[in-house]
Structures are given as structure tokens and as C-alpha cells.
C-alpha positions in Angstrom: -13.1 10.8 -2.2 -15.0 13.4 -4.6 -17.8 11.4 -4.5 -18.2 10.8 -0.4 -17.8 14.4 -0.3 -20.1 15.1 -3.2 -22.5 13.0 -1.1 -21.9 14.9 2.1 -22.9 17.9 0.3 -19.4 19.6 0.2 -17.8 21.2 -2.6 -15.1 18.6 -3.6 -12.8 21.5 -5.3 -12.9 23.6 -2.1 -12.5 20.8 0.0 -9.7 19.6 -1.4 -8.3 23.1 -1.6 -9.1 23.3 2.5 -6.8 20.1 2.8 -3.8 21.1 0.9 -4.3 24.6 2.7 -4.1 22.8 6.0 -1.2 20.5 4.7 -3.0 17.5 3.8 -2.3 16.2 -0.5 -3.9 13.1 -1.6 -3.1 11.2 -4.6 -4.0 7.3 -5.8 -1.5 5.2 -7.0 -1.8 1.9 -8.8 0.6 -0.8 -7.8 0.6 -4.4 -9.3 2.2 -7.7 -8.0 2.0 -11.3 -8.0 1.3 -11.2 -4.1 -0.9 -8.4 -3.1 0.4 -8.0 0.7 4.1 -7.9 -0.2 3.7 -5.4 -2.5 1.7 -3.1 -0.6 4.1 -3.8 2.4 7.4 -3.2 0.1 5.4 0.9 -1.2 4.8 1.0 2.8 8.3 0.7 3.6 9.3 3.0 0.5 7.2 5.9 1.9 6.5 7.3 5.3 3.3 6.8 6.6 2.0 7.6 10.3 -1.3 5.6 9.8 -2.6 3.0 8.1 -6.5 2.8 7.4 -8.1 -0.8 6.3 -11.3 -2.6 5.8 -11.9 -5.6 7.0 -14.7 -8.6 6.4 -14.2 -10.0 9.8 -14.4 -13.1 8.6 -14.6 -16.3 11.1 -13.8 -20.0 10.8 -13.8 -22.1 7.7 -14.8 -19.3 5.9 -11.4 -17.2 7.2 -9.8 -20.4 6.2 -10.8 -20.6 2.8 -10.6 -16.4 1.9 -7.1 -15.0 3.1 -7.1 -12.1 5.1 -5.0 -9.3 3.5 -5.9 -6.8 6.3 -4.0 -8.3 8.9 -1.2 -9.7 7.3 -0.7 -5.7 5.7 -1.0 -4.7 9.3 1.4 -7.1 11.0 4.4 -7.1 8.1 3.8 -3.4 8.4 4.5 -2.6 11.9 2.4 1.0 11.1 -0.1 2.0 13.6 -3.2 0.2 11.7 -6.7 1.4 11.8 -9.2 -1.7 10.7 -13.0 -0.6 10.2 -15.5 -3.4 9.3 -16.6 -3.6 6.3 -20.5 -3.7 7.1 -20.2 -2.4 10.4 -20.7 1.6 11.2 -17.4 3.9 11.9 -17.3 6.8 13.9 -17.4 9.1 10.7 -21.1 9.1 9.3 -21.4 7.3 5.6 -24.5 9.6 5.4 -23.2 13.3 7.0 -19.4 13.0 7.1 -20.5 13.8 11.1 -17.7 12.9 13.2 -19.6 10.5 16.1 -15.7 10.0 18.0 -17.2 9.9 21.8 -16.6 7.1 23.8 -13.0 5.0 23.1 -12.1 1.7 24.9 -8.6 0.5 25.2 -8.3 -3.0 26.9 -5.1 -3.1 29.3 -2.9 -6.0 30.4 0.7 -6.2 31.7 2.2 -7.6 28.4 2.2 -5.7 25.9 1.9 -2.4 27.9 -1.2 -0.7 27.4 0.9 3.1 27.1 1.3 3.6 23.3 -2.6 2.6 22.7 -4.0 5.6 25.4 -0.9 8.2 23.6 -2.5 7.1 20.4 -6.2 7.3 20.9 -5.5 10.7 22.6 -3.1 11.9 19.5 -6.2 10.7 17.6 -8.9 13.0 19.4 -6.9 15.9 19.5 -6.2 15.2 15.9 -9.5 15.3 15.0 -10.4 17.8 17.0 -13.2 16.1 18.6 -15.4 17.3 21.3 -15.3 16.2 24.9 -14.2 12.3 25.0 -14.8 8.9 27.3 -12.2 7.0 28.0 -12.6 3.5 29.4 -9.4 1.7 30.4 -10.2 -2.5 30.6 -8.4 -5.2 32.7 -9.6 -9.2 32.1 -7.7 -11.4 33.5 -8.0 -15.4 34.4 -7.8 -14.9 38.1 -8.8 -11.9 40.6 -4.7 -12.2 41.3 -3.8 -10.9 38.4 -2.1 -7.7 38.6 -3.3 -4.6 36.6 -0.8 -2.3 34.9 0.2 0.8 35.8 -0.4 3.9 33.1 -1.1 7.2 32.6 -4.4 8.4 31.6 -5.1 11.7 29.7 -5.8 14.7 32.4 -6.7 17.0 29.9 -10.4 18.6 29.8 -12.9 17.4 28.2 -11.7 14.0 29.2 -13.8 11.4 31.4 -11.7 8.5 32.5 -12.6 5.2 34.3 -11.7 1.7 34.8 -13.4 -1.6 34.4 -11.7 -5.1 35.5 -13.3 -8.3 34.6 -12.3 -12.2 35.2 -11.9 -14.7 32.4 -11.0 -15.4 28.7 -9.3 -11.7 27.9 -10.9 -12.1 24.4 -14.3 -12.7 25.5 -14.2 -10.6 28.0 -12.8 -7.6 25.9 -15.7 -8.7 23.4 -18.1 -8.6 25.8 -17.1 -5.4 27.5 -17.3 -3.6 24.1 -21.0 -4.4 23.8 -21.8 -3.1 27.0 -19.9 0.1 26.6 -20.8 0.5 23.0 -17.5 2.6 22.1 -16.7 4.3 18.8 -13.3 3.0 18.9 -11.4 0.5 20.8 -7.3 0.6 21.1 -4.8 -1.8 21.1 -1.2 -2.8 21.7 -0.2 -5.2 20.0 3.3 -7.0 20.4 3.1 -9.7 17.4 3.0 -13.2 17.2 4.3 -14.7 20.3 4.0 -18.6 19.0 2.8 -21.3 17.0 -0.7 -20.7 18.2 -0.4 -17.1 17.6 0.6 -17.8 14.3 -2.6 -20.4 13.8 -5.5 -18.0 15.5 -3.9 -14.7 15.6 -2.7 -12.9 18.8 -5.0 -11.0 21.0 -5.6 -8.0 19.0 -6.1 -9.9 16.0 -9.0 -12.4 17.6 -10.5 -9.1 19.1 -10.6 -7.5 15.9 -13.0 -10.3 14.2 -15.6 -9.5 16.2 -15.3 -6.5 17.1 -19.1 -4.0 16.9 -16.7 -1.1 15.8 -13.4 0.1 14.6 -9.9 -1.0 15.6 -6.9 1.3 16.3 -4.0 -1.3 16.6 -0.5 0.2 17.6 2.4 -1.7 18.4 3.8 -2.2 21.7 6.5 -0.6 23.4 7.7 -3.1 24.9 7.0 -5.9 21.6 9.7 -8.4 22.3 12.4 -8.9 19.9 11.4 -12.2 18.7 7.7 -11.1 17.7 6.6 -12.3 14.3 5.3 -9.5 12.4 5.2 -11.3 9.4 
């Protein structure tokens, strides 16, 4: 952390001195274990934690096969709202600057799992951050034009521009697709865990999105997650 901020030009000692001011400590810890996502998972669980922050390699067929991906398996036996950012892609904090770049966030809805707790989290986010005024695209793929699009509240606040997109076909591709067209800083999901044995094999929605996504991932778990989810 010392040297990202040495980099940015700030003075790590007052820095850190700001944080602590403003309630935030920091501290490393070194942990050791046969199996690397069970150990993490068992300090999660020991400690309270309202976010999660991971990199990810994205990594796609054979190759996904052959590496295992820690990321997601933290995230899922976790059940903490995750943030994933790729590990060659760009964030919205510039490496460079330290610039916060947080202006356009796209959350994909659906009627299951209920897009709520992903548009609560990406505003908690902003206003967290403090960023400046935000765009928030809210959007619907579905197989058929029949399909029905959730109902949810969007932020009314100032500063914030809401609209909705709807698009017909694979809700993966098209959520994938959508994202290169809007080009957002962030995209937020639900997600409600695996709901089967292909879930299990390819990874639910959130998790396919996530391997190809052009940016970072907020994933928060649903609401309405049914009791039978596999989070592990």
C-alpha cells in the first residue's frame, strides 16, 4: 500500500494517518494452510468484513480446467459481498493517479435472483466513495420478448442518471455484449449460488459473466438466494 501511494505521489505516513483519522486501520496478516480457500474462508468467518476485494485471471476453458480458481471459490464459500477486478484489465481507480474514474455502473436484472441488493450496493458504493455524478444502466436479456422484467427501485437521488436496456437471447452473452457497448466502470450482480449440477460444472450466471467481463465485478448475494444454494 506504501508503495501505490508512494507512486501516486502521496505521503504514505500522512496518508495513513488520514485513514485512521477517518476510521479506516489496515494491517497484513499471514495465514498458512494445506488448502488455501478454506483457510482464507475459516479468517473470513472469524472476522467481520463488509467487503471482499479479489483479483482474478479470468481464465477460460482448458486452461480454467487445469489452474483452479481460488477467486471464486473464496467468493462463493464466503457469502461476503465480493468485488473481483481482472488481473490485466483496468479498474476504476487509476494504477497511474490513484484518480477515482467510478462513472457509469451497469447492473444486469432478471426475476430470479432479484436484482434489489446489487442497485442498494452499487449506490452504497458511490456514495461511499464519494464519487461525482453517476450512470446507472439497469439490463433485462431474456430468451423470449415474453419474458417479464422485474420490478425495483432505482436511486432518485441527484447526480443520478438512470435508464433501462432490454435485450433477447443468451442472458450471458447478452450481458457480455451489453457491457461492451456501454463501456461501464463497474457492473453489479446478484448472485443466488449454485442452483445445480451445471452450475456446479460452468459456474452460475455471475460467475460466467465475470470471466469475460472488460471491467470490474461487484457480486452481492441475493435476497431472495434459495435455501438450497451451493455456496460452496
Amino acid at each position: 500500500m506504501r508503495n501505490t501511494l508512494q507512486h501516486w505521489g502521496v505521503d504514505a505516513d500522512q496518508a495513513e494517518e488520514g485513514l485512521a483519522a477517518g476510521g479506516l486501520d489496515n494491517f497484513k496478516v499471514e495465514i498458512s494452510g494445506s488448502d488455501p480457500v478454506k483457510t482464507i474462508q475459516d479468517f473470513i468467518h472469524q472476522h467481520c468484513f463488509d467487503l471482499i476485494v479479489l483479483a482474478t485471471h479470468q481464465r477460460q476453458g482448458f486452461d480454467r480446467w487445469l489452474h483452479r480458481n481460488l477467486a471464486e471459490r473464496i467468493a462463493r464459500r464466503s457469502g461476503e459481498m465480493t468485488l473481483f477486478v481482472p488481473r490485466d484489465g483496468e479498474g476504476f481507480v487509476s494504477r497511474e493517479t490513484g484518480e477515482l474514474k467510478l462513472r457509469n455502473i451497469m447492473v444486469p436484472v432478471n426475476l430470479y435472483p432479484h436484482p434489489q441488493a446489487a442497485i442498494d450496493a452499487a449506490v452504497a458504493l458511490a456514495d461511499a466513495l464519494d464519487a461525482p455524478a453517476l450512470e446507472l444502466t439497469t439490463v433485462h436479456v431474456s430468451d423470449d420478448d415474453t419474458d417479464e422484467t422485474p420490478r425495483f427501485e432505482a436511486p432518485e437521488d441527484a447526480g443520478w442518471l438512470c435508464q433501462h436496456m432490454t435485450r433477447t437471447g443468451d442472458p450471458v452473452q447478452g450481458i457480455l455484449e451489453a457491457a461492451k457497448e456501454l463501456e461501464p466502470d463497474l457492473i453489479v450482480m446478484t448472485t443466488a449460488g449454485h442452483q445445480g449440477f451445471l452450475d456446479m460444472i460452468r459456474g452460475d450466471s455471475t460467475e460466467r459473466v465475470l470471466r469475460e467481463s472488460p471491467c470490474p465485478l461487484l457480486a452481492v448475494q441475493a435476497f431472495d438466494a434459495k435455501p438450497d444454494a451451493v455456496f460452496d
